[in-house]
C-alpha positions as CSV (number, residue, x, y, z in Angstrom):
1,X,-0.2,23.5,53.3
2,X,-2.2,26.5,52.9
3,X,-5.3,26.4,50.2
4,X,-4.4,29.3,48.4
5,X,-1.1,28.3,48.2
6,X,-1.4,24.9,46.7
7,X,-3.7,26.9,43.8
8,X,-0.8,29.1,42.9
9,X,1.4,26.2,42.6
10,X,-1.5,24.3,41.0
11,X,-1.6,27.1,38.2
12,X,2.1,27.5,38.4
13,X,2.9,23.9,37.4
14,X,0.0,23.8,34.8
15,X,1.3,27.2,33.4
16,X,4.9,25.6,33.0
17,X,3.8,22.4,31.3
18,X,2.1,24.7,28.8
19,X,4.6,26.8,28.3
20,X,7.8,24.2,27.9
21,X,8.3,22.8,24.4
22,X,7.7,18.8,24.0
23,X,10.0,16.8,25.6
24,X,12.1,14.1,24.5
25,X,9.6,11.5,26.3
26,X,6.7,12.6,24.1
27,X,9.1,12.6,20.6
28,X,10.0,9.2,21.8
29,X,6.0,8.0,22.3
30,X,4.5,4.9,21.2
31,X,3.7,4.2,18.0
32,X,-0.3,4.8,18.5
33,X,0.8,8.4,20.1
34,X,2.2,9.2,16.8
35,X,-0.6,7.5,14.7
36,X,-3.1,9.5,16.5
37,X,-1.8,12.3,16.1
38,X,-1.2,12.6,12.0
39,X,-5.3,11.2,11.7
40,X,-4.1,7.2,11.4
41,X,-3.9,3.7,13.3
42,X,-1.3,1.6,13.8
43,X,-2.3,-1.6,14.0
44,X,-1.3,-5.3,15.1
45,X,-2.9,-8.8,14.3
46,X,-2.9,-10.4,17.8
47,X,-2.8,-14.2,18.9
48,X,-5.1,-15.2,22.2
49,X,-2.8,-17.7,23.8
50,X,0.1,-15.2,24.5
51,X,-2.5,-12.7,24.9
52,X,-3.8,-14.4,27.7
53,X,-0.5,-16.0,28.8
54,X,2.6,-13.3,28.3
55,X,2.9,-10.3,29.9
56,X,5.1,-8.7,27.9
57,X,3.0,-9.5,24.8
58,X,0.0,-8.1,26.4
59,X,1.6,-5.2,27.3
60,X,3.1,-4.2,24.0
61,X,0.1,-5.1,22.3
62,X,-2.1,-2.6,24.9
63,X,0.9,0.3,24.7
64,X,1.8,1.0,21.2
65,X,-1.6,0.1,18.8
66,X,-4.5,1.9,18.5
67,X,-6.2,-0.7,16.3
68,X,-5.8,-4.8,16.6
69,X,-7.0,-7.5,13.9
70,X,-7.7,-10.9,15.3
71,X,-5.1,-13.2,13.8
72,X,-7.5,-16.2,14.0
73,X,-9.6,-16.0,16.2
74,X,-12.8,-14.6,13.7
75,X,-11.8,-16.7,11.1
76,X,-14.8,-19.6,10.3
77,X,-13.3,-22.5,11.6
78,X,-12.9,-20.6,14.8
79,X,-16.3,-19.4,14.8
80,X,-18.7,-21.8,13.0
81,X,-16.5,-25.0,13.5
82,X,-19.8,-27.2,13.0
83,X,-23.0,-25.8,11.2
84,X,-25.0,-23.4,13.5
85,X,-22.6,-24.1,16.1
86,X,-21.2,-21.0,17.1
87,X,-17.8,-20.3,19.3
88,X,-17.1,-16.7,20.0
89,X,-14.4,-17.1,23.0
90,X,-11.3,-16.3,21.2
91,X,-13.6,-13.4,19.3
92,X,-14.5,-12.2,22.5
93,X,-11.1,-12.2,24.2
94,X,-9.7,-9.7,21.5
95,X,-12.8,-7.2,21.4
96,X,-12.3,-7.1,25.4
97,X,-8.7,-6.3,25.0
98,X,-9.8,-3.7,22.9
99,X,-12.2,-2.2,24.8
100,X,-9.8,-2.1,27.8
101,X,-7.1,-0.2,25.7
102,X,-9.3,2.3,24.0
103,X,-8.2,0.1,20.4
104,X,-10.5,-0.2,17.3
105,X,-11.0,-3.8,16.1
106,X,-11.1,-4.8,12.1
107,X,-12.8,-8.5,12.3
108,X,-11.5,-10.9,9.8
109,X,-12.2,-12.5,8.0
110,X,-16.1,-13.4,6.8
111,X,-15.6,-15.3,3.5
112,X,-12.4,-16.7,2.5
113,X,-11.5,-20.3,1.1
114,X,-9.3,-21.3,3.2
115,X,-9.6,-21.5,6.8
116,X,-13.1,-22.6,6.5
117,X,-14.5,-25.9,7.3
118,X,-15.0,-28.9,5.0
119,X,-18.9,-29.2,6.4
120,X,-19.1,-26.0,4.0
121,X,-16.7,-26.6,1.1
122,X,-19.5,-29.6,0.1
123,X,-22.7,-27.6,0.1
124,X,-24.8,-27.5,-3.1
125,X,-25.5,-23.8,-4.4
126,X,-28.3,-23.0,-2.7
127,X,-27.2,-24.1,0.9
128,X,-23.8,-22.5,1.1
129,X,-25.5,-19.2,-0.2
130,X,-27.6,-19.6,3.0
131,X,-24.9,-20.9,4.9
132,X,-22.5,-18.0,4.1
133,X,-25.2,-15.0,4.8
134,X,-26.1,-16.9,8.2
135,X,-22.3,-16.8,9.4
136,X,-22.3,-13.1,8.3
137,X,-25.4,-11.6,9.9
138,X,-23.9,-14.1,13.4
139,X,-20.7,-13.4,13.1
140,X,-21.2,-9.5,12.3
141,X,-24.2,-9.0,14.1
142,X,-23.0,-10.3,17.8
143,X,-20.5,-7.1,17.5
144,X,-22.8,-4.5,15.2
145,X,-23.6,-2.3,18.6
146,X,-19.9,-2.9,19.8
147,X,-18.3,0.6,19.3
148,X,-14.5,-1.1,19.3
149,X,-15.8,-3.1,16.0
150,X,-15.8,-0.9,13.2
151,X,-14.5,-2.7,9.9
152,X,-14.6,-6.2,8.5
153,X,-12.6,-7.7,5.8
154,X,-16.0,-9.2,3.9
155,X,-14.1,-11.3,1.3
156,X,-10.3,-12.1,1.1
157,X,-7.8,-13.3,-1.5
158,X,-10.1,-13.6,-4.5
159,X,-7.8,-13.2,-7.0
160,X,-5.1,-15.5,-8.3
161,X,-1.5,-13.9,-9.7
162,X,-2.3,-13.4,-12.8
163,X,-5.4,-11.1,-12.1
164,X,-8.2,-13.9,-12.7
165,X,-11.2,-14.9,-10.4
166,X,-9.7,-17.6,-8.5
167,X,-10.8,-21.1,-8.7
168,X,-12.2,-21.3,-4.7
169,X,-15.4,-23.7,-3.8
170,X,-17.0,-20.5,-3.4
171,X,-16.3,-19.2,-6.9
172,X,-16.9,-22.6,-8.5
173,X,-20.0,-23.2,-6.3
174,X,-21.9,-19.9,-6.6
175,X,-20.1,-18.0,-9.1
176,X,-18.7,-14.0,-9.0
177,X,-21.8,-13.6,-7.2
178,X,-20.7,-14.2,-3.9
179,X,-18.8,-11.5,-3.8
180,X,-21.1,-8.8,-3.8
181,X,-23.9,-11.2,-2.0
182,X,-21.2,-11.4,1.1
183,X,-21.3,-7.5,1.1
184,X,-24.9,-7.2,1.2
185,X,-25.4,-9.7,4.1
186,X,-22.5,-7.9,6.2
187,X,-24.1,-4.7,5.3
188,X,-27.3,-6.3,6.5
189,X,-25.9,-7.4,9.9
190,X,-24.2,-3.6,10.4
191,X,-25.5,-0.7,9.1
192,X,-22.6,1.4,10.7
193,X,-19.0,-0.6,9.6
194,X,-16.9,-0.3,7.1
195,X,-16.7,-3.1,4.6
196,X,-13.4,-4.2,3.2
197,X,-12.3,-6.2,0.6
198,X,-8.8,-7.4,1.0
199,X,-5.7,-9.4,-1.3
200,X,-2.1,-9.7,-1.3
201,X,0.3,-8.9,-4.0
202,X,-1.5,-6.2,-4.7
203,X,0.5,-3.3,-3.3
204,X,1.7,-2.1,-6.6
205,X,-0.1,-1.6,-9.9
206,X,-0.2,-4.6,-11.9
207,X,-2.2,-7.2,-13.0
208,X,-3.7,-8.5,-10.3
209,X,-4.4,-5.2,-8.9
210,X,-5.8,-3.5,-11.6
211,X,-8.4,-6.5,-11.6
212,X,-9.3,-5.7,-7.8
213,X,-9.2,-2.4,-9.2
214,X,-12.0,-2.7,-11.5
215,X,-13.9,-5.3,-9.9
216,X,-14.6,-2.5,-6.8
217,X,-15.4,0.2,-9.5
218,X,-17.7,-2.6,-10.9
219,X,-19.5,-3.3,-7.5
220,X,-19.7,0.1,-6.2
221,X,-21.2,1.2,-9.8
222,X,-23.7,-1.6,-8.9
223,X,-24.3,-0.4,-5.1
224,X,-23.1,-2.7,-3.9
225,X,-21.5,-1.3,-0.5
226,X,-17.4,-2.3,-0.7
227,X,-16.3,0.8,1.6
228,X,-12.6,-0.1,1.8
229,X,-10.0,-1.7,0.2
230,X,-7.3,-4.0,2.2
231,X,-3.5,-4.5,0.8
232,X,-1.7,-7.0,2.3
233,X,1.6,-6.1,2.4
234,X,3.6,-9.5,3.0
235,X,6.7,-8.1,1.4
236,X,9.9,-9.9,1.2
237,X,13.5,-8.0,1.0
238,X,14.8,-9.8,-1.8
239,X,11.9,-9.1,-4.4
240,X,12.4,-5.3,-4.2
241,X,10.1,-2.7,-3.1
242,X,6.7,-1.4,-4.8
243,X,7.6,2.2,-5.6
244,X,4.4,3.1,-7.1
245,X,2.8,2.1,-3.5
246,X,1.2,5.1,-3.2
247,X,0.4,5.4,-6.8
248,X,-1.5,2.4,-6.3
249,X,-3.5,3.8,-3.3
250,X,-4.0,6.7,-4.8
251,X,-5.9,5.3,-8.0
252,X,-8.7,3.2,-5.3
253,X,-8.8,5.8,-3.2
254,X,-9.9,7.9,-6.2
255,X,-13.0,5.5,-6.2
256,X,-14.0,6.9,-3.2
257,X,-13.3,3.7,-1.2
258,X,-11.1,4.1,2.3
259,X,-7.7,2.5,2.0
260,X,-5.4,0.6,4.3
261,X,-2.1,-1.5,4.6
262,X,-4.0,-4.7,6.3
263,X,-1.1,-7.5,6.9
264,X,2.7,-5.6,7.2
265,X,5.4,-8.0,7.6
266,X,8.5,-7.9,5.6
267,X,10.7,-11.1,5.6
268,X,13.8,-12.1,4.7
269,X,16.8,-14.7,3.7
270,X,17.7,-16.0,7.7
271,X,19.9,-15.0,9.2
272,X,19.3,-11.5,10.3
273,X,22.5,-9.0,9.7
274,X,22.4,-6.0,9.9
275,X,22.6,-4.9,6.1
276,X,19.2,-6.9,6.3
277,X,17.7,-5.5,9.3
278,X,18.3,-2.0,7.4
279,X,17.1,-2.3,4.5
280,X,14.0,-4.3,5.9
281,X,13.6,-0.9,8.3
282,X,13.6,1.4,4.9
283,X,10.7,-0.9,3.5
284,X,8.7,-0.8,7.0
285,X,9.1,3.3,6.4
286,X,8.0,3.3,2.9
287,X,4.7,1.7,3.7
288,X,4.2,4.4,6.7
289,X,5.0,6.8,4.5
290,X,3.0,6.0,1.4
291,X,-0.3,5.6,3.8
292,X,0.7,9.0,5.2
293,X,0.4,10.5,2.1
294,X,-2.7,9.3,0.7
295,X,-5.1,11.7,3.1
296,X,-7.7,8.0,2.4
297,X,-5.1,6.1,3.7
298,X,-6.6,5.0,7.0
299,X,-3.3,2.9,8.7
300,X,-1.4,0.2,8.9
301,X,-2.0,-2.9,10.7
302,X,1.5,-5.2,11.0
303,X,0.3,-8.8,11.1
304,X,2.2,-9.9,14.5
305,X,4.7,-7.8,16.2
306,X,7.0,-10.1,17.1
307,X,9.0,-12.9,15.3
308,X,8.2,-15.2,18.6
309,X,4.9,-15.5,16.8
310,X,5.2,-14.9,12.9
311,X,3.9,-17.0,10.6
312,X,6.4,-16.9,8.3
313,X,9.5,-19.6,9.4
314,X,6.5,-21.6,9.1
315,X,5.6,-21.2,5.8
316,X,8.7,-19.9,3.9
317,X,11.1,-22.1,4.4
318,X,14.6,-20.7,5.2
319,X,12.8,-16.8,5.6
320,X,11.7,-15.3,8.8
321,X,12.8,-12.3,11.3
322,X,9.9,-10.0,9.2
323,X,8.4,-8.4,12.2
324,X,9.4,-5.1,14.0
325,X,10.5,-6.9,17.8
326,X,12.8,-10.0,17.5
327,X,11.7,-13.0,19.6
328,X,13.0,-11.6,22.8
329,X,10.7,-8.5,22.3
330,X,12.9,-6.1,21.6
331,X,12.6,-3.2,19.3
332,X,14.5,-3.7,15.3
333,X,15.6,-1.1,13.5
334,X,12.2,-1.7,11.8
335,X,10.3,-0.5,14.8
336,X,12.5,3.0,14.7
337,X,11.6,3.3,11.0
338,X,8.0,2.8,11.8
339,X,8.1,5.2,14.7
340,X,10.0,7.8,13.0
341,X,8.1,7.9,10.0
342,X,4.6,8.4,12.2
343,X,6.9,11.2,14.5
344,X,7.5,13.0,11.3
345,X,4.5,15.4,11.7
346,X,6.4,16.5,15.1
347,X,9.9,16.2,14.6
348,X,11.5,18.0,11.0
349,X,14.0,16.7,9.3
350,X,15.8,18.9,6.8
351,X,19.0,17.3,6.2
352,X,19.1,15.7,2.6
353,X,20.7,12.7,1.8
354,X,24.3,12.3,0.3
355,X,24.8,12.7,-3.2
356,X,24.9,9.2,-4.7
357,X,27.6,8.2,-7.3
358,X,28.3,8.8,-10.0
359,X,25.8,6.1,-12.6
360,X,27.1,3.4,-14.6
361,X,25.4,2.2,-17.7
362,X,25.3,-1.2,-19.1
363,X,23.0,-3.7,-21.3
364,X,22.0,-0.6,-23.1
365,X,19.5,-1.2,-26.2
366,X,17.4,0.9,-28.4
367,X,15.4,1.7,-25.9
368,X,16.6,0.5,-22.9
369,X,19.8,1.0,-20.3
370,X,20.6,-0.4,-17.1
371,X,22.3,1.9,-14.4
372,X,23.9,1.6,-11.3
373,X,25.4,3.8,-8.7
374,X,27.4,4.0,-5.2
375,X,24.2,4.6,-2.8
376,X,23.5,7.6,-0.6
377,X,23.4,8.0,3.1
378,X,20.7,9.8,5.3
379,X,21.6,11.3,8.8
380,X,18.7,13.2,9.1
381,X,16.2,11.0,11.2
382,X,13.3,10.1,8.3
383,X,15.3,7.3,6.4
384,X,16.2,7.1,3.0
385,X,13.5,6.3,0.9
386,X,15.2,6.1,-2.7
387,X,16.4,7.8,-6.0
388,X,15.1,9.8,-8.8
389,X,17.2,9.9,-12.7
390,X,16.9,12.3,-14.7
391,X,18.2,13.6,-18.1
392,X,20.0,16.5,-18.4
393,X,18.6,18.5,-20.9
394,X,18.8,22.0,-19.9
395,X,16.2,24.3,-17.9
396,X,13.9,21.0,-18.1
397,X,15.4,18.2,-16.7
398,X,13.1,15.3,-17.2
399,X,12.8,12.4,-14.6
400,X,13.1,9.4,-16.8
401,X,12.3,7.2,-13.6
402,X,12.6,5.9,-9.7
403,X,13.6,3.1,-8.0
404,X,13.8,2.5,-4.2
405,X,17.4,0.8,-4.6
406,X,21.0,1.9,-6.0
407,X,20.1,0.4,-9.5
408,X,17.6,1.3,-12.1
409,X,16.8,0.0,-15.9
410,X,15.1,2.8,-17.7
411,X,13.0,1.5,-20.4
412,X,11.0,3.7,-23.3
413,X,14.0,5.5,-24.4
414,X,14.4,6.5,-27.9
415,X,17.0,4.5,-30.8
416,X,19.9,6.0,-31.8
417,X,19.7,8.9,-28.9
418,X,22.5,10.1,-26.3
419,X,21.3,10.5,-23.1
420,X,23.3,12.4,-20.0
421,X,21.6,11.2,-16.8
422,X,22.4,11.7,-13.7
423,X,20.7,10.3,-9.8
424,X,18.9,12.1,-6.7
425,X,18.8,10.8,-3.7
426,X,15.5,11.2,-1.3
427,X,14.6,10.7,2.1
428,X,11.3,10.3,3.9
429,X,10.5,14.1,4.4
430,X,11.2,15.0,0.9
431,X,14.3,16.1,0.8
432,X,16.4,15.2,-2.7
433,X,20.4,15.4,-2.4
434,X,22.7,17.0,-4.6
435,X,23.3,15.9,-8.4
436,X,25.2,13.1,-9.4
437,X,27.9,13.4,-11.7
438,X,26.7,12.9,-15.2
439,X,26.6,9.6,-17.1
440,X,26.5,9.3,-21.1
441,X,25.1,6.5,-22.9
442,X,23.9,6.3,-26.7
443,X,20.7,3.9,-27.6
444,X,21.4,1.8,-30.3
445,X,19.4,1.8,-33.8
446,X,18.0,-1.0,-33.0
447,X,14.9,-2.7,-35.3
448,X,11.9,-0.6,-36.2
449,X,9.0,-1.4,-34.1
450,X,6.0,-0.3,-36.4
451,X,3.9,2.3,-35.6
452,X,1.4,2.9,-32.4
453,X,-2.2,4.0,-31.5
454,X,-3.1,5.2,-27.6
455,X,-6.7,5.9,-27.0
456,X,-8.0,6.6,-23.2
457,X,-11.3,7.0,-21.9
458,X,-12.5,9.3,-19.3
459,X,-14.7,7.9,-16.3
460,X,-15.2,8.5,-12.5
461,X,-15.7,12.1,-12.7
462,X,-16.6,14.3,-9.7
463,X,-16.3,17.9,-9.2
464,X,-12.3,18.6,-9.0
465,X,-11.4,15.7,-10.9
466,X,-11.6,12.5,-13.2
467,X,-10.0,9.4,-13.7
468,X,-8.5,8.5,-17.3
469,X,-9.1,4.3,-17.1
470,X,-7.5,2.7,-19.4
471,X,-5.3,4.7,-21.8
472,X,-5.3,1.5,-24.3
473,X,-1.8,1.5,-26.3
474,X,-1.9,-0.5,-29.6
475,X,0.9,-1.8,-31.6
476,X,-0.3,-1.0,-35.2
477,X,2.7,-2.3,-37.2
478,X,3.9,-5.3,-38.3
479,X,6.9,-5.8,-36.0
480,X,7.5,-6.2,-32.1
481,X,8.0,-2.9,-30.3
482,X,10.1,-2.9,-26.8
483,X,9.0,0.5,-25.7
484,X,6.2,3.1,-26.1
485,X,5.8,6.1,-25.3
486,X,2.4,8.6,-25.1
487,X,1.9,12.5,-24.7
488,X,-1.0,14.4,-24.1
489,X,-1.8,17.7,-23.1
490,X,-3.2,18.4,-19.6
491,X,-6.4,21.1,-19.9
492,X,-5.0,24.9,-18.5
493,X,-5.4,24.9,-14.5
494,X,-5.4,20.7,-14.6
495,X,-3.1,18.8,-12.7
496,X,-1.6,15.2,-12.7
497,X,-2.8,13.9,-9.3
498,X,-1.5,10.5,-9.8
499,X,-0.8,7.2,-12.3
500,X,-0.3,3.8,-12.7
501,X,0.9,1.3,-15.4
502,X,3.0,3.9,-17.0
503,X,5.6,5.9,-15.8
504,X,4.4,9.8,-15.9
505,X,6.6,13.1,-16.3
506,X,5.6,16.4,-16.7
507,X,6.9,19.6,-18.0
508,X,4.2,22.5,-18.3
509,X,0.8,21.1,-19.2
510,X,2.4,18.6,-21.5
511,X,2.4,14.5,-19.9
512,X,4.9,12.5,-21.0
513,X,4.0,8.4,-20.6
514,X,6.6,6.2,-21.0
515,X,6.0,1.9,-20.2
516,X,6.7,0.4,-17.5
517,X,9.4,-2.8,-16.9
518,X,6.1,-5.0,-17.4
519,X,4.0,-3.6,-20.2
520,X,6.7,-2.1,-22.1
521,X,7.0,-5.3,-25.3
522,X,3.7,-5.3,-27.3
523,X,3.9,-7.9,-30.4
524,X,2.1,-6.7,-33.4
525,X,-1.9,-6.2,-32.6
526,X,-0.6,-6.7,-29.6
527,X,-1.5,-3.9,-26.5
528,X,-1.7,-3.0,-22.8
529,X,-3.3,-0.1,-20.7
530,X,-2.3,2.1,-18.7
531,X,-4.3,5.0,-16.0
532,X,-3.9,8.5,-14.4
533,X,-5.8,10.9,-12.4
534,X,-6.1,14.7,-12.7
535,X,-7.4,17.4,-10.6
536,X,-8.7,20.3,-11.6
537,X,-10.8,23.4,-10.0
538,X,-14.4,23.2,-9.2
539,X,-16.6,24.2,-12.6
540,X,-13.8,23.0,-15.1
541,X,-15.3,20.6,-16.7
542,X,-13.0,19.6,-19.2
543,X,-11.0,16.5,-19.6
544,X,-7.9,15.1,-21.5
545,X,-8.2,14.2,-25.4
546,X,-5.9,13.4,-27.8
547,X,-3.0,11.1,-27.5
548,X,0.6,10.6,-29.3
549,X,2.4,7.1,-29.1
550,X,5.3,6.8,-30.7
């Protein structure tokens, strides 16, 4: 063929592809397409043996991540087995993979409790201090001028439950120390990764997550170099959703720490059915989308792929099926929801859900009422992603709470009060349905609760913002209160940019608090705390005061 010729067709071709609108290939990309393009990863924790031994494994795992976490392999009984006796094979074998697929690696885990060989567990003070900074600077340094390395979970799962230190050899052994000593050895050994602290149960705002909470404010404060912050996210079907997700990421991000969903699964009851398999998929796309929305939010690493290799049958009895291919590698319903919600920076959805019914009220108190509702629908590709209520009270409607399923109990509500309410449906992309029909209830008298003090305190300023942490509500009477509720005004041009602990409306520049299901009974004396952020525009410099509990 002549030169010129196969130029103009060259430039012809090239011309077309630029020209043509994205296909249906590229809206149905892998998952690490997507990722990349809205600024994220989408990770997988990956097993050597079928790494090295399934093709189909290795091919998946190379095709739709952009970032991998070792499942095991760069834990300390794989690496340090016997003292200075070091065994980087199954380390190695992941990076490699990594570096072959253009993936990012996050090691894990340095310093954890379990995992970790008895030959350490029964050092004296002094040597398992030295002991744990040697692993560190090994284990970190043999990858510091890898460029697929570029975060570490430091310490993991230091927490119990209930939001105290928990009781590890380390912690018993060397104290809270550790901690921030681990941080300052891995710092040591990499100048360049980001350091990670990371726990489970801890993907909504409670107790032990406030503790992580503060302890990172605490260490940073004290320069000590915690970059990033690791949430689990071992979620179960049958234990609800965390709505205030985001909320939660929100209020570390605000720290200035990077944030992440480190360990995704979401199991439930065996067997699979379908009902199951979709209500697992709207979970997988709330997590999406709450990292999506947090701009520190860096992705969201799903511990496995598929349920051939989960650990969960193994450890919850009678659970399993959590992951987003079944055994046979085939894409759940789960894997759409992930996919879609990633593909929602390319692909609009505009269709709102169905209205939902009409609400039913029952167990309702003085300040309480339980509701339920027929659920809602969504046809238009980004999932349904849950409800908002609201009272009926004119031009100002005000949204007395959300909940990710057909059924809500709003708490804080005021005695011997009617309320008309009535239920939104949303979907992933934002879209709310139509009104319910209204439903009518009247709170009871109920006992007097005494009176109630809230006092907050400002901290973690920077330029367009501040962090309120804690608001502290007291009960100042002499009886048990089952409900609070605190105003304050925000300062002209402020805005709320995010809460936790308490359940936050807003109409003009006046915040309305109201309890949560957890913090909402206070005996007398008794008291609990609650947080929000505001922004605000560059040389404001004022800040919230003065708060109303009732």
């Amino acid at each position: 063929m002549h030169s010129s010729l196969v130029r103009i067709l060259t430039l012809v071709g090239m011309l077309a592809a630029f020209l043509l609108p994205a296909t249906a290939a590229e809206a149905s990309g892998p998952l690490r397409t997507h990722a990349e393009a809205r600024g994220k990863f989408i990770g997988a924790a990956l097993a050597t043996s079928p790494l090295a031994n399934e093709t189909s494994y290795r091919n998946i795992a190379a095709t739709e991540f952009n970032q991998i976490t070792a499942e095991n392999a760069m834990k300390w009984d794989a690496t340090e087995p016997s003292q200075n006796q070091f065994n980087f094979s199954g380390a190695d074998a992941i990076v490699n993979f990594a570096t072959q697929n253009n993936q990012q690696v996050h090691g894990h885990t340095l310093v954890w409790h379990s995992q970790t060989p008895g030959w350490v567990q029964g050092l004296g003070a002094t040597a398992m201090r030295s002991a744990m900074q040697n692993h560190i600077s090994q284990v970190v340094g043999r990858y510091a001028s890898n460029a697929a390395v570029v975060s570490w979970d430091v310490v993991n799962e230091v927490f119990d439950d209930n939001g105290n230190m928990r009781t590890s050899f380390w912690y018993n052994t060397l104290g809270q120390s550790y901690i921030a000593d681990a941080f300052r050895a891995a710092r040591a050994a990499d100048s360049n990764a980001r350091l990670c602290i990371n726990d489970y149960n801890v993907e909504g705002i409670n107790a032990k997550s406030t503790a992580m909470y503060n302890l990172v404010s605490s260490l940073r404060q004290q320069g000590v170099p915690v970059d990033c912050v690791g949430f689990q996210g071992h979620l179960a079907i049958q234990y609800g959703f965390p709505s205030d997700l985001q909320q939660n990421l929100q209020r570390f991000a605000a720290l200035g720490v990077q944030v992440r969903i480190t360990e995704l699964d979401v199991r439930m009851q065996m067997p699979r059915d379908a009902t199951k398999d979709a209500t697992q998929a709207t979970y997988y796309r709330n997590v999406v989308n709450a990292c999506l929305a947090v701009s520190a939010c860096a992705g969201v690493t799903i511990w496995g792929f598929t349920d051939k290799y989960s650990w969960v049958p193994d450890t919850f009895s009678g659970q399993g099926a959590a992951l987003i291919y079944n055994e046979s590698y085939q894409q759940k319903p789960s894997y759409t929801a992930v996919h879609d919600a990633l593909a929602g920076g390319s692909t609009t959805d505009t269709t709102p859900p169905t209205t939902p019914g009409t609400p039913a009220s029952s167990g309702v108190t003085s300040n309480s009422a339980a509701l339920t509702w027929t659920a809602s629908t969504d046809s238009g590709g980004s999932g349904l992603a849950g409800y908002n209520v609201y009272r009926e009270q004119g031009t100002t409607d005000t949204q007395l709470g959300q909940s990710t399923t057909n059924s809500i109990t709003l708490t804080g509500l005021s005695p011997s009060t009617q309320y008309q309410v009535y239920v939104r449906a949303r979907d992933g992309a934002g879209n709310l349905s139509g009104n319910s029909a209204l439903a009518t209830f009247t709170t009871t008298s109920g006992p007097g609760g005494g009176g109630c003090t809230a006092v907050g305190t400002v901290q973690n300023q920077w330029n367009n913002g501040y962090v309120v942490q804690p608001v502290t509500v007291t009960n100042t009477g002499t009886a048990a209160i089952t409900g609070w509720t605190v105003t304050f005004t925000l300062p002209a041009g402020q805005t709320l940019a995010g809460s936790w602990n308490a359940a936050l409306t807003v109409s003009g520049q006046t915040v309305t608090a109201r309890n949560a299901g957890h913090n909402g009974n206070l005996a007398p004396n008794g008291g609990t705390t609650f947080g929000f952020q505001v922004s605000r525009p560059s040389g404001n410099t004022q800040t919230v005061s003065g708060y109303t509990c009732a």
